[in-house]
NUDOPA-90134 format. One record per residue (C-alpha): residue in three letters; x, y, z. Coordinates in steps of 0.5 Angstrom, whole numbers, plus 2048, in hexadecimal, padded with zeros to 3 digits. Layout:
N
AlaXYZ/...
REM end
This chain:
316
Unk8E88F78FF/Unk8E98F68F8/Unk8E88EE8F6/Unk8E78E88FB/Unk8E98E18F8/Unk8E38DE8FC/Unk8E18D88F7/Unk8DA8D98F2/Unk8D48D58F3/Unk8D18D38EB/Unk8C98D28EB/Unk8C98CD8E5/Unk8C28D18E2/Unk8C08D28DB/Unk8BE8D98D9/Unk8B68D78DC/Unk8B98D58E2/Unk8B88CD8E1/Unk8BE8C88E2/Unk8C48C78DD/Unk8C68BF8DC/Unk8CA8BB8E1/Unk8D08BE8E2/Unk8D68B98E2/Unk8DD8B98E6/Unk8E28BB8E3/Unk8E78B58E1/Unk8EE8B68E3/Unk8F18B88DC/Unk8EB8BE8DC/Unk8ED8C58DC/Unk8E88C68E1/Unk8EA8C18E6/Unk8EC8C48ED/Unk8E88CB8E9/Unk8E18C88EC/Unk8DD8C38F0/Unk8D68C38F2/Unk8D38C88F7/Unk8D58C58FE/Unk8CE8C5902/Unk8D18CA907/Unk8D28CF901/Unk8CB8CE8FF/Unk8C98CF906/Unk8CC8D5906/Unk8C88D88FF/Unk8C28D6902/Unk8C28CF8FD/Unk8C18C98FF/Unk8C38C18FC/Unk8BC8C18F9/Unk8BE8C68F4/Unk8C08C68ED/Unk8C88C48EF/Unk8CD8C98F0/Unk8D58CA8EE/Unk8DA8CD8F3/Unk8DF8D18EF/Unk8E48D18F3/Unk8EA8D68F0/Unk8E38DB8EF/Unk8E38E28F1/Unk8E08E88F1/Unk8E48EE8EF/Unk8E38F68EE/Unk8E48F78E5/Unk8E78FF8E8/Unk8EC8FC8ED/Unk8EF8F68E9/Unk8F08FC8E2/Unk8F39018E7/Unk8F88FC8E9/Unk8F98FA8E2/Unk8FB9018E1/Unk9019018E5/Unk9048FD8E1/Unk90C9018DF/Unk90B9018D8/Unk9049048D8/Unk90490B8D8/Unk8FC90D8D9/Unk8F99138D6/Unk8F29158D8/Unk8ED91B8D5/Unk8F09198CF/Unk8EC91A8C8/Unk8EE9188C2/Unk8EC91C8BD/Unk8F091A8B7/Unk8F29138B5/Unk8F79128AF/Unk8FD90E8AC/Unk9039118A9/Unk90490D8A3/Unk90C90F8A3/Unk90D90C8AA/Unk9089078AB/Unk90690B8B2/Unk90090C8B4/Unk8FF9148B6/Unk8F99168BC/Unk8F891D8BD/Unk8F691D8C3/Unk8F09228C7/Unk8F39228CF/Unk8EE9268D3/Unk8F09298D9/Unk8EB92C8DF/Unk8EE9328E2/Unk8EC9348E9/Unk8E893B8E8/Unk8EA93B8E1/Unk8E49378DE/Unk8E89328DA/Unk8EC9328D3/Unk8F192D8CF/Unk8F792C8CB/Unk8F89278C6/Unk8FE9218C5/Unk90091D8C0/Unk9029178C1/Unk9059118BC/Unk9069098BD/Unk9079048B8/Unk9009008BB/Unk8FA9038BD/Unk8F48FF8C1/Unk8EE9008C0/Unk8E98FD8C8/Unk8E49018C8/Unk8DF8FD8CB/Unk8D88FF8C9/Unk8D99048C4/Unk8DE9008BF/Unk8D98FE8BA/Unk8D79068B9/Unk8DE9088B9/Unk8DF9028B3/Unk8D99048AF/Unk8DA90C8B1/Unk8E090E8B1/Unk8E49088AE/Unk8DF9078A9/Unk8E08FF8A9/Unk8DC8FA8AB/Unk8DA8F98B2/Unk8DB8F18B2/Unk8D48F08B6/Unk8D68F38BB/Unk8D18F68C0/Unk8D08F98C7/Unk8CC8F68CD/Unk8CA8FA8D3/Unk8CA8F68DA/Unk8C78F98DF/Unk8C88F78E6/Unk8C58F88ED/Unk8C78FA8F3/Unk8C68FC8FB/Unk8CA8FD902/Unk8C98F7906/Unk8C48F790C/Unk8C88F4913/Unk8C28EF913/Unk8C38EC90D/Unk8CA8EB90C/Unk8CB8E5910/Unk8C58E290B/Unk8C98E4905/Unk8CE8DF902/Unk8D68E1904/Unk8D88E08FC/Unk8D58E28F5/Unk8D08DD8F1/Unk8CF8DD8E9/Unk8CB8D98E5/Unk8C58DC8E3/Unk8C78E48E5/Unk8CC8E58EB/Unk8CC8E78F2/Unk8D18E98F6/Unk8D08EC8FD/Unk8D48EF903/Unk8DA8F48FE/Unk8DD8F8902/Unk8DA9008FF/Unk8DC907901/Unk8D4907903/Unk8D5900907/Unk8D48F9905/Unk8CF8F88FF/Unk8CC8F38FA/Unk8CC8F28F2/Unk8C88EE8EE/Unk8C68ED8E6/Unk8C88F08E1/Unk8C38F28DC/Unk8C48F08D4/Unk8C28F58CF/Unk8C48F48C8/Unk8C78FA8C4/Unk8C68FE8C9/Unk8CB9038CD/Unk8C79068D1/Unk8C99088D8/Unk8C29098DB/Unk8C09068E2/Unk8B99038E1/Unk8B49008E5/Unk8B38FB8E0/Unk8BB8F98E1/Unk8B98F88E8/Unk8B48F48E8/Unk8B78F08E3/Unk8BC8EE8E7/Unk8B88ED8ED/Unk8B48E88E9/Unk8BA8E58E7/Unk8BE8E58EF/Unk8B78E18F1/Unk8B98DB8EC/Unk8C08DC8EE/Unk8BF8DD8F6/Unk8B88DD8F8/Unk8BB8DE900/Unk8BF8E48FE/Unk8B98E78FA/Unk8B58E7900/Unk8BA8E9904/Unk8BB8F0900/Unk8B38F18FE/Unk8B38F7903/Unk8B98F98FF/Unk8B58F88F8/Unk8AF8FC8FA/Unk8B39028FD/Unk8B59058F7/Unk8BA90B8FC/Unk8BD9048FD/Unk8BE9008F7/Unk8C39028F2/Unk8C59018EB/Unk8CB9018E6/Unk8CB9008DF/Unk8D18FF8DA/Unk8D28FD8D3/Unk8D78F88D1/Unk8D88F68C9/Unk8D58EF8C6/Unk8D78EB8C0/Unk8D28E68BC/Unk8D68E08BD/Unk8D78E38C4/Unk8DF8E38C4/Unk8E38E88C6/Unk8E78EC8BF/Unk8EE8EC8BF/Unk8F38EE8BB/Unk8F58F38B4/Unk8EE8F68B2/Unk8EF8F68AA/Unk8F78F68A8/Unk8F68F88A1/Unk8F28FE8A3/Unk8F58FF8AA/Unk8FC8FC8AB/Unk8FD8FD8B3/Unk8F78FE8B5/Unk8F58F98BA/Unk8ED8F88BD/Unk8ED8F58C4/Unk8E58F48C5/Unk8DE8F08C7/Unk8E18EC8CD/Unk8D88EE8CF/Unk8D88EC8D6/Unk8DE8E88D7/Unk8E38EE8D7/Unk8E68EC8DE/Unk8E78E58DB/Unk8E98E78D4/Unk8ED8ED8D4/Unk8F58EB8D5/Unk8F58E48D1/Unk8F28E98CB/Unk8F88EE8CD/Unk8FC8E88CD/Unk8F98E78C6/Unk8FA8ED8C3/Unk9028EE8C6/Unk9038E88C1/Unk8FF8EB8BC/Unk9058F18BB/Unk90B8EE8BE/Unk90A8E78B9/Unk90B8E38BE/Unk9078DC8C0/Unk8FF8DC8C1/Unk8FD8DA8C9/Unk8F78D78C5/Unk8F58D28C0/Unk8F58D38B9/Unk8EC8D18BA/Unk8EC8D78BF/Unk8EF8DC8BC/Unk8EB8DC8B5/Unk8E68DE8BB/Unk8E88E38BC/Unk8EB8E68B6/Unk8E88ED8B4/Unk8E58EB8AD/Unk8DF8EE8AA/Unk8D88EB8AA/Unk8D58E78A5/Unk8D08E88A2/
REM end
């Protein structure tokens, strides 16, 4: 319902849709090798490929996976105490103790009653600051601190519930390389379908536009022309087609940003920042990162890595 460790299928396209350079097996001593091998013919068959395409890589521990499912069940953890309709209203540092102080604005719904609210005060010797999309505004308006290039992308994604007579048509496992696509996951609506997503730049809008979907029908056509046609009456019938957009946070050298903000000005205060589109992928091994920034204890990366992604201001 929630994941399905299917294996991923990587179309090697370049973003205009033309093939990328011969790809290499992975030697012994790689990283990659047992990770990925060339698409089997029977995989291509069942994407509507064939060997006279551009080659294709099988990822074989790929997966497709629902992002709430995944937070929800890192949320159980025992040491996590999760507090909902939160709104920090101020932020400060007790220069006596060292701890920073949250007043906090927690807003209650109350059955026939309208809603209200009370407020909270909470202390902690590190804050973190993973605010997704809206990091760079918080820096430059309520820190007034340099926002490090950090701006925000909108994605949006397209989707529809899957016809009965295109479902064997359509490929078991998720495909990527220009785009994505995956079929058959399991809704409360039925079994749907999902492709894209668009890429806007400094954009934060959550709108769903007809130029996003046919941005992603142009692109699911390079990607797989034989689910393009399968789903056209889909495309054409807008009580059908659906869309989703979601904002996520990008940095200039494309790293995420990880660790203390500004220990001069802000000792304690942490960012956790611009994973863009690779959340999923990024979001514990910065975790860990950030652990070892406040407990001293040894970095999970190299040096070379870490000054990445270190939290400095731009140059200019």
């Amino acid at each position: 319902m929630d994941w399905l460790g299917s294996g991923v299928l990587e179309r090697r396209l370049t973003p205009q849709g033309q093939p990328q350079k011969t790809w290499s097996q992975p030697t012994d001593d790689s990283i990659w090798h047992g990770h990925l091998s060339l698409a089997s013919p029977g995989q291509l068959a069942a994407a509507g490929l064939t060997e006279d395409d551009p080659p294709s890589l099988w990822q074989h521990q790929g997966a497709w996976i629902k992002p709430a499912a995944l937070v929800k069940a890192l949320l159980k953890h025992e040491a996590i105490e999760l507090q909902t309709r939160a709104e920090v209203e101020t932020l400060h540092r007790n220069t006596c103790t060292g701890e920073w102080c949250l007043r906090i604005k927690n807003h209650i719904a109350m059955s026939n009653m309208g809603r209200s609210h009370t407020h909270s005060t909470e202390t902690a010797p590190h804050v973190v600051l993973a605010l997704g999309a809206h990091t760079p505004d918080f820096l430059n308006q309520v820190l007034d601190a340099d926002a490090m290039g950090l701006h925000p992308i909108a994605g949006m994604v397209s989707w529809g519930l899957m016809p009965a007579a295109t479902t064997p048509a359509l490929p078991s496992f998720a495909v990527n390389g220009h785009g994505s696509f995956v079929s058959g996951v399991p809704t409360t609506e039925g079994a749907a379908w999902y492709t894209g997503a668009t890429f806007e730049r400094n954009a934060t809008t959550t709108a769903v536009t007809a130029s996003g979907h046919a941005h992603n029908h142009q692109r699911l056509g390079q990607l797989l022309p034989l689910a393009q046609q399968r789903l056209a009456a889909q495309w054409s019938d807008a009580s059908q087609l659906k869309g989703w957009t979601g904002a996520r946070c990008a940095s200039i050298n494309r790293m995420p940003k990880v660790g203390l903000f500004d220990e001069t000005q802000f000792p304690g205060l942490h960012l956790l920042s611009a994973m863009g589109a690779r959340g999923l992928t990024l979001s514990l091994l910065c975790a860990e990162v950030l652990a070892c920034h406040m407990d001293g204890g040894p970095a999970p990366l190299s040096e070379k890595l870490m000054q990445t992604m270190r939290c400095q201001p731009t140059l200019t």
